[in-house]
C-alpha positions in Angstrom: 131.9 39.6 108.1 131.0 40.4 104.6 127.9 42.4 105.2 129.7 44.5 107.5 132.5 45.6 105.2 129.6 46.0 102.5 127.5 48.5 105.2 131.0 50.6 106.0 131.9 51.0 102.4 127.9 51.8 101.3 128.6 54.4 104.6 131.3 55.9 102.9 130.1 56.2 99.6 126.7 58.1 101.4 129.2 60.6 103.1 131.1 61.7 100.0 128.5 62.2 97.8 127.1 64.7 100.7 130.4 66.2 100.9 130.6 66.7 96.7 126.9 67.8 97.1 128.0 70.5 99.9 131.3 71.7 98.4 129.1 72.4 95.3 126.7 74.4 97.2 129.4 76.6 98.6 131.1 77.0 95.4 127.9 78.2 94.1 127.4 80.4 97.0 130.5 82.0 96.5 130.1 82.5 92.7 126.4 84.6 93.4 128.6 86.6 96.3 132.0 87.6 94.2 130.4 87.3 90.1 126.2 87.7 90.3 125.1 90.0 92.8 127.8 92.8 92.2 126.8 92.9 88.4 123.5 93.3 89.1 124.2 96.0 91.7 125.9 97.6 89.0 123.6 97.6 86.5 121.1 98.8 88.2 123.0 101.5 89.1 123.8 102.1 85.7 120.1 102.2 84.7 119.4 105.0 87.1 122.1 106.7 86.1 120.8 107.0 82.3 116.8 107.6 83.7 118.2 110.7 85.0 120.2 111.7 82.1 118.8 115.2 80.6 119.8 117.7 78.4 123.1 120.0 79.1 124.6 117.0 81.1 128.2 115.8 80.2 128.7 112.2 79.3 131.2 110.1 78.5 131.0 107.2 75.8 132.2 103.9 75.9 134.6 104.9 72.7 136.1 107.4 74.9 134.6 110.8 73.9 133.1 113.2 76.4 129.7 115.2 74.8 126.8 117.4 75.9 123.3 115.9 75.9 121.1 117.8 73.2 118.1 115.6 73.4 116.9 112.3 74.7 114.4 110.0 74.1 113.5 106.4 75.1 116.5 104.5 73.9 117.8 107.1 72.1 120.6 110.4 73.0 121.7 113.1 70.6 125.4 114.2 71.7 127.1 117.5 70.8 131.2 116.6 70.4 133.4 119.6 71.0 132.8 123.6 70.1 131.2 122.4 66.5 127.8 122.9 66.9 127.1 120.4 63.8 128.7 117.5 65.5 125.6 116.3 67.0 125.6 112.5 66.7 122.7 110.2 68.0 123.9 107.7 70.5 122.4 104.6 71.8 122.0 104.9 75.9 123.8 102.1 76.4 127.1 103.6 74.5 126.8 106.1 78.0 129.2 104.9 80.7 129.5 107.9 82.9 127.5 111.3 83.5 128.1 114.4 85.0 125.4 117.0 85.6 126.1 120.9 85.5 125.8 121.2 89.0 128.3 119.0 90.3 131.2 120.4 87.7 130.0 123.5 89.2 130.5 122.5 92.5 134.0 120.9 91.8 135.2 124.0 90.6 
């Protein structure tokens, strides 16, 4: 009698431990669904972006100021701010969250 309460309750250790090890898994699933694969999404979108960043394009900088590409190198961007053709201030690509080419404020006008 005592060897078969020990086999149920060695059963029913066996099947909650599967059940832990399978609500894991889904929790994990779930995280790379809703947190991973929509970052990465996005920063590969961003990187594309920025390869196809050229000169007389409009950005806008994670500060919050809108410029006119001047020059760009690897890592590098030289800005124009406003109407003052002095305020040209080099940028790190990165510090670019959005970018507008001519054409398309052309064509939303």
């Amino acid at each position: 009698m005592n060897s078969i309460i020990l086999t149920e309750a060695a059963a029913g250790g066996t099947s909650s431990i599967l059940m832990m090890v399978g609500y894991i898994a889904i929790f994990g699933v779930a995280i790379y669904f809703l947190m991973i694969r929509p970052q990465k999404k996005e920063q590969k979108r961003m990187e594309a972006l920025l390869s196809t960043m050229e000169p007389g394009d409009s950005v806008l900088t994670t500060s919050g100021f809108y410029g006119v590409v001047i020059d760009v190198t690897d890592d590098t961007v030289i800005v124009e701010f406003g109407n003052n053709k002095n305020c040209r201030i080099p940028m790190q690509k990165s510090a670019i969250t959005q970018v507008e080419k001519p054409e398309d404020a052309a064509a939303t006008d």
